[in-house]
C-alpha positions in Angstrom: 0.0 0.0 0.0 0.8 3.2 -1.2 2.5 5.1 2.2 0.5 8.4 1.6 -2.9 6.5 2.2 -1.8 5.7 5.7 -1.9 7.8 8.3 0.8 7.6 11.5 0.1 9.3 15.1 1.8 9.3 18.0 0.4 6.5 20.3 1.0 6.1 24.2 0.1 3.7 27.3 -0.5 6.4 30.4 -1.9 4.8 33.6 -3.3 1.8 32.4 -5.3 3.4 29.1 -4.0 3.7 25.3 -3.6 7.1 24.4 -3.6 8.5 20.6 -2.2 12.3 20.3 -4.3 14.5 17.5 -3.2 18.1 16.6 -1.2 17.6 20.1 -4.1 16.3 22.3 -4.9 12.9 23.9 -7.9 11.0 22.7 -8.7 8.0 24.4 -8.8 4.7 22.2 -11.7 2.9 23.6 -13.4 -0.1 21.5 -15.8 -0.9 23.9 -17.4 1.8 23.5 -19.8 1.9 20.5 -20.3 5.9 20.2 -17.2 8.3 20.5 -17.5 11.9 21.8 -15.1 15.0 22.1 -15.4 19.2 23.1 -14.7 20.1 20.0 -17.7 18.9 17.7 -16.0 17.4 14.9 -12.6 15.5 13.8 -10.8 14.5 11.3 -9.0 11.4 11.1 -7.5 9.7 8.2 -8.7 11.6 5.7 -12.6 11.8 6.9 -14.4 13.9 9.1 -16.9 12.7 11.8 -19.4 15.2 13.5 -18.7 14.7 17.1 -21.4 14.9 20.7 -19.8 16.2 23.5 -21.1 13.7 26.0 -22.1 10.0 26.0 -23.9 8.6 28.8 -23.3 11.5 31.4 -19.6 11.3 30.8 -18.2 14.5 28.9 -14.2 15.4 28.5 -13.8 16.6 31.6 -15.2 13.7 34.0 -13.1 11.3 31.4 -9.7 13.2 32.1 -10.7 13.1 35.7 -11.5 9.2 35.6 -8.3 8.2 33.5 -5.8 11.0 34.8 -5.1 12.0 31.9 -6.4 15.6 30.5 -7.8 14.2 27.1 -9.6 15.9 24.4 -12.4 13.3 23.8 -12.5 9.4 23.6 -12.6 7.2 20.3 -15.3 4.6 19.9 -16.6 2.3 17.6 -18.2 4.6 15.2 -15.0 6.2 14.3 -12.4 3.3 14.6 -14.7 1.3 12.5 -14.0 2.7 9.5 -10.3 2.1 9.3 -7.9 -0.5 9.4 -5.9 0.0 12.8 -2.8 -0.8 13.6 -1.3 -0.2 17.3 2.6 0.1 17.9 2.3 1.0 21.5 6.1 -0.3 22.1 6.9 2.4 18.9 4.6 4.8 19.9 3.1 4.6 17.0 -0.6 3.8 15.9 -1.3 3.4 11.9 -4.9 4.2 10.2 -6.0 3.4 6.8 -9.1 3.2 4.9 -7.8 0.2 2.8 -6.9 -2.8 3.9 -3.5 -2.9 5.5 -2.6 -6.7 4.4 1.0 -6.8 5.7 -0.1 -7.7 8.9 -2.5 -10.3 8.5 -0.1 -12.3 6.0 2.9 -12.6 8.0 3.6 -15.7 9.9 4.6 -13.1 13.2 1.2 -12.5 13.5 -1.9 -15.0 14.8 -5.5 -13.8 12.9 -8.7 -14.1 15.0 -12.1 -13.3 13.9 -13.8 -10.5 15.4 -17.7 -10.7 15.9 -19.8 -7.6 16.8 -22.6 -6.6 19.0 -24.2 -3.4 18.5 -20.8 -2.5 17.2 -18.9 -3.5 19.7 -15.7 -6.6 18.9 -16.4 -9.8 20.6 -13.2 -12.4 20.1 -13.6 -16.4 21.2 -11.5 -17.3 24.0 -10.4 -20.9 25.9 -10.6 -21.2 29.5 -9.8 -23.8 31.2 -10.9 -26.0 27.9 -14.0 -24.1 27.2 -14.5 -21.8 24.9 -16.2 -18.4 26.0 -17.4 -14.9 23.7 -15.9 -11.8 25.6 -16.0 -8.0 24.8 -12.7 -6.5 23.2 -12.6 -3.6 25.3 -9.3 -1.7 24.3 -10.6 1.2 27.0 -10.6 -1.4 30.0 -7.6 -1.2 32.4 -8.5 -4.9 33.6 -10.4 -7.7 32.3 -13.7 -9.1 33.5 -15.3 -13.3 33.8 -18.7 -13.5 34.8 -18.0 -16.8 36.1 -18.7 -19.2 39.4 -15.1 -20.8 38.9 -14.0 -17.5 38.8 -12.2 -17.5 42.6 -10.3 -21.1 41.7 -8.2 -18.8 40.3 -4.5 -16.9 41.6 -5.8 -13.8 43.5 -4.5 -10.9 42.1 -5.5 -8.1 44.5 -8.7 -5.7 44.8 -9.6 -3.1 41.9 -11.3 -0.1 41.6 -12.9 0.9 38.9 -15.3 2.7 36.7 -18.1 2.5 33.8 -20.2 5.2 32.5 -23.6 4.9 34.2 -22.1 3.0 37.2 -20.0 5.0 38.1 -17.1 3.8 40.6 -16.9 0.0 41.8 -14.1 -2.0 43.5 -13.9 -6.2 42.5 -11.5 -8.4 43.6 -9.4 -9.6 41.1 -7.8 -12.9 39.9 -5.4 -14.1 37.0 -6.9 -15.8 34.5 -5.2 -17.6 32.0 -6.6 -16.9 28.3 -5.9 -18.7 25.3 -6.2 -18.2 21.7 -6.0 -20.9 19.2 -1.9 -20.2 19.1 -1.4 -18.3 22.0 -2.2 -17.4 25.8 -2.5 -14.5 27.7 -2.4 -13.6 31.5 -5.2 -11.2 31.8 -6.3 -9.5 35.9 -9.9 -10.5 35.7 -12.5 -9.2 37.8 -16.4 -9.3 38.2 -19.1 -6.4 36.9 -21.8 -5.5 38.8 -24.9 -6.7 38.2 -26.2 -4.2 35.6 -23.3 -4.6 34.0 -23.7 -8.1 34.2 -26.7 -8.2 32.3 -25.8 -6.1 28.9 -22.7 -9.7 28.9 -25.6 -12.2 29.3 -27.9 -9.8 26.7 -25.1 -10.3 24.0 -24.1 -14.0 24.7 -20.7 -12.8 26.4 -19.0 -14.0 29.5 -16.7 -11.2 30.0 -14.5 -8.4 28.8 -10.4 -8.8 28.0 -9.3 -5.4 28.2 -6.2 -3.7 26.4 -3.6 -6.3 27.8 -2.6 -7.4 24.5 -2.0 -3.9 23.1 0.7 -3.0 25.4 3.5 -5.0 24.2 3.3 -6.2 21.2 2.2 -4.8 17.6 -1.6 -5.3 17.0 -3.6 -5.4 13.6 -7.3 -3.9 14.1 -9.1 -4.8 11.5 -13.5 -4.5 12.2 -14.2 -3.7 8.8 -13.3 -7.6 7.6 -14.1 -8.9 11.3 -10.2 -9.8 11.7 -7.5 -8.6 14.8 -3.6 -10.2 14.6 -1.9 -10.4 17.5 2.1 -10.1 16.9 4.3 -12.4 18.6 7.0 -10.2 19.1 7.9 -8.6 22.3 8.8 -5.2 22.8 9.4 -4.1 26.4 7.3 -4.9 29.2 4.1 -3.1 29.3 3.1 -4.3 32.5 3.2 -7.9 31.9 3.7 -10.6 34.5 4.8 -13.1 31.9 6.2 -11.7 28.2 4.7 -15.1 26.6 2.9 -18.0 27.7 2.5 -21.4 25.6 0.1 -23.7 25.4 -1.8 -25.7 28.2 -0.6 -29.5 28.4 -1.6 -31.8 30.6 -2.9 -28.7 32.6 0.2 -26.7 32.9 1.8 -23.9 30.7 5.4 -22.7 30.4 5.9 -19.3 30.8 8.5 -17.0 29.5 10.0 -13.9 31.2 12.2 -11.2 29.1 11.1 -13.4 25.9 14.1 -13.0 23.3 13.9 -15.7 21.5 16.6 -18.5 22.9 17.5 -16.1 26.0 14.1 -16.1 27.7 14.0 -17.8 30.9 11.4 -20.2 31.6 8.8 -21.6 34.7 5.3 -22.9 34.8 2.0 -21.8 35.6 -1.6 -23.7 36.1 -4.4 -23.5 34.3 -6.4 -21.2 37.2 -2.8 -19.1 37.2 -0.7 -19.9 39.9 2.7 -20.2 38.9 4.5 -23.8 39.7 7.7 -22.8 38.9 9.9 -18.7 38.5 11.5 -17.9 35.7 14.7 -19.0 35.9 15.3 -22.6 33.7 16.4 -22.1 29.6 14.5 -25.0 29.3 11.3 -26.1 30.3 9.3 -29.7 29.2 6.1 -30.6 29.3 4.5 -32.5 32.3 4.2 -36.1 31.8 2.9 -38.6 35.1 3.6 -35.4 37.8 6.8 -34.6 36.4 8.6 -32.3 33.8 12.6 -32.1 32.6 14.0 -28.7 33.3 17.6 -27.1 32.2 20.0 -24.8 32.9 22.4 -23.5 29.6 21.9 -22.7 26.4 21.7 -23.7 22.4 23.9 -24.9 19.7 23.5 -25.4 16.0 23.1 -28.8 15.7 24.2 -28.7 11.6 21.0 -29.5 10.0 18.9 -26.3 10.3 18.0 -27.2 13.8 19.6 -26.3 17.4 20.5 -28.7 20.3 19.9 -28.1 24.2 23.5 -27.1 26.1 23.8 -27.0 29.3 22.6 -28.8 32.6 19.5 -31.3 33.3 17.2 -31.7 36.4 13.5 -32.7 36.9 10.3 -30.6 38.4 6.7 -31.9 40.2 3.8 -30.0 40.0 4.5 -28.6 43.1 7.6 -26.7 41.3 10.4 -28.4 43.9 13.3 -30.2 41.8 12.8 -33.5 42.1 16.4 -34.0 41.0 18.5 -31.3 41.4 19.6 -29.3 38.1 23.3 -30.8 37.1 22.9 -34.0 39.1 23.2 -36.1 36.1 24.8 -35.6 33.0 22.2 -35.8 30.6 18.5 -37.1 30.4 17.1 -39.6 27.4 15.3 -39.0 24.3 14.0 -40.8 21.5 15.1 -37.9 18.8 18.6 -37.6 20.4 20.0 -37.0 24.0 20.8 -32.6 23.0 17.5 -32.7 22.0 15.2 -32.5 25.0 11.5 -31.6 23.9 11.4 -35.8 23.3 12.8 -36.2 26.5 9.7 -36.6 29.3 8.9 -39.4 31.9 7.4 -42.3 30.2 5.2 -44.6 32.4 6.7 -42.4 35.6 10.4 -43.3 34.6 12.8 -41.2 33.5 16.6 -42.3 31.9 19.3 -40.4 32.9 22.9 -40.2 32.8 26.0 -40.9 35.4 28.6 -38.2 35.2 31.4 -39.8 36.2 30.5 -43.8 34.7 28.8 -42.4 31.7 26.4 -45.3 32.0 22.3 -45.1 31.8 19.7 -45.8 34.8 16.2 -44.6 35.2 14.6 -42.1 37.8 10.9 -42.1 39.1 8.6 -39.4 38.8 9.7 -38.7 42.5 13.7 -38.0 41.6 14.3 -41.5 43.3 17.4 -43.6 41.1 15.4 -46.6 41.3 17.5 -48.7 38.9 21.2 -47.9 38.9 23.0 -46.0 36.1 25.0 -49.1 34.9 23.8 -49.5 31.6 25.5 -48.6 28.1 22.0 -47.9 26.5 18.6 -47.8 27.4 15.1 -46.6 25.6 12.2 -45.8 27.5 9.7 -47.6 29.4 6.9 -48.7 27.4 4.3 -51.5 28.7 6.0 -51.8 32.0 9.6 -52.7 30.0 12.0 -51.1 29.1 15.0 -52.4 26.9 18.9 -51.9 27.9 22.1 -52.7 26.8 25.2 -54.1 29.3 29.0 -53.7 27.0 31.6 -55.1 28.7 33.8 -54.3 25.4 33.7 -57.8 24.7 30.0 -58.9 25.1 27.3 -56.8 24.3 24.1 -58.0 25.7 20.5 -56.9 25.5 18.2 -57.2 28.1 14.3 -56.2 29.2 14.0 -53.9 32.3 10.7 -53.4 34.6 10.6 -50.7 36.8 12.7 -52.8 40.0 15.5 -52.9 37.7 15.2 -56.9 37.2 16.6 -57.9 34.4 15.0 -60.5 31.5 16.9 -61.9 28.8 15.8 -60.5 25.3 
């Protein structure tokens, strides 16, 4: 797209709101609202110009500067930031309009696509909790999120909020973190609950909640309402407030969790699915949990020679609990099927684990306790499968194999 048919502005994150600057005023960027309002009676913006009220529902520029802190010239809703493609840069400081479609985004492979839905003009996205899937408000205006939800308090408390809506006015909700997942990617989002009238505009639209402007902070955003689209960029840019910089995917009921996300220099930990985190931030590596236990490391990665990288560094185990099990660096190395430098394929298999003497260089198996519960005396071994497992005992002259069970007793092959 030709450059002169988009338009840049200076965009900023101020006390927990997203902030454009126009002729050298704020305007607050609110999508969940569907009507937009400002002193001035009219605006132009990208190249149109939009007859403005001064108020909407009792709230006027001067009780909005006084809510968000901010002095603030008017606040953008729906009925303006409909019309254009959007794209926020909050990291840049730098928030990109267009009334053509700004493809670059939605093409790249940095970027995940969601579809947007609308009621009464407002974005509603799809999101998985807990392995359900639930309709919530895109409200880029909302300091913290909100699930209208029993299971709500089985979540990790995150403190008491006060906050306010137009026609409310001021309410305080206790707050808890609520892991949020996209089909490619999860967010931590401070959820609260609305009050009752509030409530009842979710349950009139089909929506369980709200996720407010978490996502914006950190990250480059594609807006895109006019073709019911919104890509989320996977690329971190400073912290924005974030608790975690990226979060994977749930398995087995746990998520890793990276802190100062860099690609291969992010460290690593663990959360639940209701948000407590297992494990800090402080492994290079961190596997996924198989029968109570995951493989954790310490070090760093090498080009392996074949377009792929291999796991340097030092090994140890975790339980759900988040204490190491066996002790990072107790053993040399831990098993997989792929390769032994490759350790996404190494996990506990039937609760054992294979791991590697330091000094004898020979193979024995852990349980998913840390407990050496056959001895590291064996050349090779593979991993347990049907209550067996096959090893091999070189003496340099002989080379025998032999079935394992999980005593260590040993069956001819």
């Amino acid at each position: 797209m030709a450059e002169d048919k988009v338009t840049h502005m200076p965009l900023k994150h101020i006390k927990g709101h997203i902030f454009v600057k126009i002729d050298g005023e704020f305007w607050l960027i609110d999508t969940g609202s569907p009507k937009s309002f400002g002193a001035g009676g009219s605006l132009t913006l990208g190249g149109k110009r939009f007859a403005l009220d001064t108020s909407h529902i009792n709230l006027n520029t001067e009780t909005l500067s006084q809510f968000v802190d901010v002095p603030c010239a008017g606040l953008l809703g729906m009925d303006i930031l409909g019309h254009f493609d959007i794209v926020f840069a909050v990291a840049e400081g730098k928030l990109s309009i267009s009334t053509e479609s700004l493809q670059t985004y939605t093409n790249s492979n940095y970027f995940e696509t969601i579809r947007l839905d609308e009621f009464m003009g407002i974005p509603v996205v799809n999101v998985v909790i807990r392995g359900i899937v639930y309709r919530m408000f895109f409200d880029s205006g909302a300091q913290i999120s909100y699930f209208q939800c029993d299971s709500l308090t089985d979540f990790s408390p995150a403190g008491s909020f006060e906050d306010f809506y137009p026609g409310v006015g001021l309410f305080k909700t206790e707050t808890y973190d609520v892991p949020m997942s996209f089909p490619r990617s999860t967010y931590l989002f401070r959820c609260g609950v609305l009050t009752e009238t509030l409530g009842s505009v979710l349950i009139s639209a089909s929506a369980q909640g709200i996720i407010d402007n978490t996502i914006l902070r950190n990250r480059t955003i594609g807006f895109y309402p006019r073709r019911h689209k919104i890509a989320i960029g996977n690329q971190v840019k400073g912290t924005g407030g974030y608790r975690y910089d990226k979060i994977d995917g749930f398995h087995n009921g746990f998520a890793v969790v990276h802190k100062k996300y860099g690609g291969y220099s992010a460290k690593l930990g663990c959360i639940s699915e209701t948000g407590k985190e297992i494990s800090p931030c402080k492994y290079d590596y961190f596997g996924s949990f198989h029968d109570g236990a995951a493989v954790v490391g310490v070090g760093g990665w090498d080009f392996w020679g074949d377009c792929s990288y291999m796991f340097v560094g030092r090994w140890g185990c975790v339980d759900k609990m988040g204490n190491e099990i066996v002790p990072v660096g107790k053993y040399k190395e831990v098993w997989s099927d792929r390769c032994r430098k490759f350790p996404w394929d190494a996990y506990f298999s039937e609760s054992m684990l294979a791991v590697c003497n330091w000094e004898t260089g020979k193979w024995g198996f852990v349980d998913n306790n840390g407990n050496e519960v056959i001895q590291c005396k064996y050349d090779i071994v593979e991993r347990f499968r049907y209550g067996k497992a096959k090893a091999v005992i070189d003496d340099g002259e002989n080379r025998k194999w032999v079935y394992l069970d999980k005593t260590g007793k040993e069956t001819d092959m």
